[in-house]
C-alpha positions in Angstrom: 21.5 55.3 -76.3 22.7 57.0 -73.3 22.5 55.4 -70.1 20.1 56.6 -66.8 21.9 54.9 -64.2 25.5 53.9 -64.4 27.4 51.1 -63.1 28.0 52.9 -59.9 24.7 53.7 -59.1 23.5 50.2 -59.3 26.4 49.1 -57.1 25.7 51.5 -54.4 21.6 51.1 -54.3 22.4 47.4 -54.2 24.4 47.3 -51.3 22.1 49.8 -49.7 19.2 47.8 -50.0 21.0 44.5 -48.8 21.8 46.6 -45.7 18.2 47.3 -45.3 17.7 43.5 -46.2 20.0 42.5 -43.7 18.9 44.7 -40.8 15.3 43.4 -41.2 16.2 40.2 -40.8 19.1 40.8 -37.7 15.6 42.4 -36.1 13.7 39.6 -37.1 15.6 36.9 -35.7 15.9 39.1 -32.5 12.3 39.2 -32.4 11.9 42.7 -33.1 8.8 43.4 -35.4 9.8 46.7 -37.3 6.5 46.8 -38.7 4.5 46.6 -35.1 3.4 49.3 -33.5 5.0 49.2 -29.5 5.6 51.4 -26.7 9.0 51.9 -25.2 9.6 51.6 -21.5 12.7 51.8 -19.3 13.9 49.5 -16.5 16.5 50.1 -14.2 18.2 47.2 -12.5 21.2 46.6 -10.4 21.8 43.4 -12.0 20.3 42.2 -14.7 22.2 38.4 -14.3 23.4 38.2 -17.6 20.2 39.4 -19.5 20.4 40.0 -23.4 18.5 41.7 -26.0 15.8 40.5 -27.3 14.6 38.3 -24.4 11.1 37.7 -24.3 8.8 40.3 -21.7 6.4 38.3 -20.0 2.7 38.9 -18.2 1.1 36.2 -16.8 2.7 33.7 -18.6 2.2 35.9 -22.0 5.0 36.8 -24.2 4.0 40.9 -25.0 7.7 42.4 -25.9 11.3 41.8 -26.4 14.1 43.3 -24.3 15.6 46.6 -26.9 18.5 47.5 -25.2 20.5 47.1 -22.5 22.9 50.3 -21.2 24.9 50.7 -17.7 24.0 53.8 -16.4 27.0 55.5 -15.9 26.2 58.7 -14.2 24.2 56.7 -11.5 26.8 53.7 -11.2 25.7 50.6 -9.7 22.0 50.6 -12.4 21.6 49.7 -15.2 18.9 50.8 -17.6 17.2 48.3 -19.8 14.7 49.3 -22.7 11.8 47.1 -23.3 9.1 47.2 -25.8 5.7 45.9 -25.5 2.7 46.2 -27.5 1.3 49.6 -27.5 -2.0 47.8 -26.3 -1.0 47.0 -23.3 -1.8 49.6 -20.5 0.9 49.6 -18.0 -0.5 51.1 -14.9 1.2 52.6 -12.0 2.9 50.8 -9.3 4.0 48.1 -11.8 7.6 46.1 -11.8 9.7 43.9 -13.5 11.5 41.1 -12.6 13.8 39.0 -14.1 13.7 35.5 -14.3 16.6 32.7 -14.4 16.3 29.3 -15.8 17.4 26.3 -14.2 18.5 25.3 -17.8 20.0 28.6 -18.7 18.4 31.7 -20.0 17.0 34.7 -18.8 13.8 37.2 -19.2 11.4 39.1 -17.6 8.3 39.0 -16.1 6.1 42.5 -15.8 3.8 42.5 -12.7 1.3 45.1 -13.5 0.4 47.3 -10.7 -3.5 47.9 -9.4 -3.7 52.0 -10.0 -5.9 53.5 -12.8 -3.2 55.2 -13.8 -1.5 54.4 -16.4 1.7 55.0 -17.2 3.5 57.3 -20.6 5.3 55.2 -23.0 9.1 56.4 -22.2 8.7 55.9 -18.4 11.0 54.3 -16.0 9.7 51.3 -14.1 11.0 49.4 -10.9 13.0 46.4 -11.4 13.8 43.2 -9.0 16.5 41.3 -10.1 16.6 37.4 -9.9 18.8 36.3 -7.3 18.9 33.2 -9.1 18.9 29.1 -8.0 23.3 29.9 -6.9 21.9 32.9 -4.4 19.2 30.7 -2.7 21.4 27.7 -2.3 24.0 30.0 -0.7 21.9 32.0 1.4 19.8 28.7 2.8 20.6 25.4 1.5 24.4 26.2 1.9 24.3 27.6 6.0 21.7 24.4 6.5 24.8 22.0 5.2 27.0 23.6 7.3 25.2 23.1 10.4 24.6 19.3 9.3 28.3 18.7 8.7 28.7 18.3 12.0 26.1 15.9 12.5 26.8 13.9 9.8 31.0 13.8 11.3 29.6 12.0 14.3 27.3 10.2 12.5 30.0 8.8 10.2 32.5 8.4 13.1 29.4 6.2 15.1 29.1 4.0 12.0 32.5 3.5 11.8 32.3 2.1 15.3 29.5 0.2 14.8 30.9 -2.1 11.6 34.3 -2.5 13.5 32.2 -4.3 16.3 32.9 -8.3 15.6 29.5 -8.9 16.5 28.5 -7.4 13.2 29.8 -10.0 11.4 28.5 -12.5 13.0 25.1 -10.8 12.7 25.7 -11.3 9.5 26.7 -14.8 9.8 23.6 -15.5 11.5 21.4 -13.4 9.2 22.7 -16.0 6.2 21.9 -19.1 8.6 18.6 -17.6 9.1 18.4 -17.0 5.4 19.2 -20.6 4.4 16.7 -22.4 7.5 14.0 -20.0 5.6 15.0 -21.4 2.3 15.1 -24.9 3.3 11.3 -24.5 5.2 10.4 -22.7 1.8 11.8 -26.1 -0.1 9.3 -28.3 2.4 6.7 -26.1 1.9 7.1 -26.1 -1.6 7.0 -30.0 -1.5 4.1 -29.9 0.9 1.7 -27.9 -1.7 3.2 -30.4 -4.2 2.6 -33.6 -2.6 0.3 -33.4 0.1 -2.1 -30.9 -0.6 -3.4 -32.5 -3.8 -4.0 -36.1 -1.7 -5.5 -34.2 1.4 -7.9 -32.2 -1.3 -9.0 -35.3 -2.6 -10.0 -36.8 0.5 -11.9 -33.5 1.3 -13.8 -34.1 -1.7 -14.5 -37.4 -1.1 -15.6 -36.3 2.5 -17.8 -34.0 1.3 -19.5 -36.4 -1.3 -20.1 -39.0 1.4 -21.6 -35.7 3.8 -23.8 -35.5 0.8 -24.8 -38.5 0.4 -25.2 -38.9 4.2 -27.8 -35.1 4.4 -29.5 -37.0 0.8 -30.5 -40.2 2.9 -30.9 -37.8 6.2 -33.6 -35.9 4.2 -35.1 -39.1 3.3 -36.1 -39.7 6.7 -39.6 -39.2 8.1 -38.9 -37.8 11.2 -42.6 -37.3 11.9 -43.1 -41.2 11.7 -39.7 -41.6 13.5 -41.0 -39.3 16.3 -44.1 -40.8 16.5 -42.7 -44.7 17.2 -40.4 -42.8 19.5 -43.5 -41.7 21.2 -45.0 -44.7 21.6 -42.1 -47.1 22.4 -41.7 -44.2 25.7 -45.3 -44.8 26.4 -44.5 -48.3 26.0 -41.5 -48.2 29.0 -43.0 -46.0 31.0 -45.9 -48.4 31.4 -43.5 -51.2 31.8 -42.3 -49.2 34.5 -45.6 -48.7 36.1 -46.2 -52.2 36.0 -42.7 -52.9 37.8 -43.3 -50.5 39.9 -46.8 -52.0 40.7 -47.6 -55.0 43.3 -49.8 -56.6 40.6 -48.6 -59.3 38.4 -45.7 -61.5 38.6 -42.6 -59.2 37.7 -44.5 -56.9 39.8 -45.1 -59.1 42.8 -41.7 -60.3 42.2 -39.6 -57.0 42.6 -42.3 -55.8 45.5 -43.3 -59.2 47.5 -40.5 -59.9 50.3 -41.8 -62.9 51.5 -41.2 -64.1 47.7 -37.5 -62.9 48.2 -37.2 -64.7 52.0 -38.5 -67.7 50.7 -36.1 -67.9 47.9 -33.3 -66.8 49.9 -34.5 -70.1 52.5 -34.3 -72.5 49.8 -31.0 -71.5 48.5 -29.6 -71.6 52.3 -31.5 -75.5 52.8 -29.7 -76.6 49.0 -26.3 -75.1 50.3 -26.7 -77.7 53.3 -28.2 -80.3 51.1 -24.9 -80.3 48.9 -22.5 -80.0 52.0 -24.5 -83.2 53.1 -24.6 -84.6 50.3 -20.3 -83.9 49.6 -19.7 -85.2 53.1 -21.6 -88.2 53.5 -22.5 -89.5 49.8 -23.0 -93.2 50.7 -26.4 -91.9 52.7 -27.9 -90.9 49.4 -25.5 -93.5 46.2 -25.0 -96.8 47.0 -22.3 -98.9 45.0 -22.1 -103.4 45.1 -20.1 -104.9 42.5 -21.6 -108.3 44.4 -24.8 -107.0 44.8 -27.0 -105.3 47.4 -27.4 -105.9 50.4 -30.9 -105.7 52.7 -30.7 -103.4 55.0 -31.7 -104.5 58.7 
């Protein structure tokens, strides 16, 4: 039987179709979806800060297309042209851009800022592009001329420190700050002992105090004070009538505290005892006779 495809044949569809294979799945892993409808557009960029194909193409946030291709334009030196695709549902409208966007990490893509016309752009056309100046530009163009004008500063601020910890009086700052530091650690020791010890006997006593405040308000509420007020009442009524009665020239304490003759009289007899006794201490043998032999009559 005579062979329909020979040895040759089967060799060179073989390799073709592993070429196809293998270009399907180069455009896979680049992201590219052969079998996905997208429209083509250009972007020209004077520096596309190291860009490669098949970054992502963002909107809002929203992966839509891969970078295609990336070319130097050499008849208008200084851009170059790179090819994006993005789903052919997407409506790019006039005035859009894109821009490309640098990772702190590493990595770039690009972001499409759609513009506000209603007219929307032909698959093929050329769009604006802003290029990513990139974390390196903004530290040079402001961090870096902000540090320079603070080197300065921080010289003299340097040489002033310097001058300050040469200064012996630092070190005995110090000195003082670790005398300072041990007094605080020796009052925190007594204070430690003084929760420890003391504070334990004086809350005891408080407690006891208050048990004998309550048992003091218990016999204080036992008290009638309406009865209490009531003898206090009377025993008032009772001096102030004493008082009256004092006050009074009737009856003896009366008459007593209010009659002068009463006090003259008194005062007469103590003045006629006073010269009784003086009598009687000057000339006793007028008033005690003594005779161990007996008495004798008086002529």
């Amino acid at each position: 039987m005579k062979k329909i495809f020979s040895r040759e044949v089967l060799i060179g569809a073989t390799g073709i179709l592993a070429i196809v294979i293998i270009y399907f799945l180069i455009n896979f892993f680049k992201g590219i979806n052969l079998f996905k409808p997208d429209n083509h557009y250009y972007v020209k960029f004077p520096d596309v800060c190291q860009l490669v194909n098949s970054s992502p193409v963002f909107i809002n946030g929203y992966s839509v297309g891969n970078v295609r291709d990336i070319n130097y334009d050499y008849e208008n030196p200084g851009n170059i042209v790179v090819t994006i695709e993005i789903d052919e549902r997407m409506k790019v409208p006039e005035g859009s851009y894109a821009s490309i966007n640098t990772h702190m990490l590493g990595g770039t893509d690009i972001y499409l800022v759609l513009g506000k016309s209603n007219k929307i752009l032909s698959p093929g056309d050329t769009l604006a592009g802003i290029p990513d100046k990139g974390i390196a530009a903004i530290a040079g163009e402001k961090i870096l001329p902000a540090f320079d004008k603070m080197m300065p500063k921080l010289d003299t601020i340097l040489t002033n420190l310097n001058i300050v910890l040469a200064n012996p009086s630092i070190n005995n700052t110090i000195d003082n700050s670790a005398l300072l530091t041990e007094e605080l650690r020796k009052t925190t020791e007594s204070i430690n002992r003084l929760l420890k010890n003391d504070v334990p006997a004086i809350s005891e006593r408080m407690v006891k105090l208050e048990d004998n405040l309550l048992d003091v308000s218990g016999k204080l509420k036992q008290i009638d004070y309406l009865e209490l007020s009531a003898q206090l009442e009377n025993t008032l009524k009772n001096v102030q009538q004493l008082t009256e009665s004092l006050n009074s020239k009737e009856g003896t304490m009366g008459m007593l505290l209010n009659d002068t003759t009463l006090y003259r009289n008194l005062c007469t007899t103590c003045e006629q005892a006073e010269s009784l006794l003086v009598n009687l201490r000057e000339k006793p043998q007028r008033y005690v006779h003594f005779s161990l032999f007996g008495r004798k009559n008086k002529e």
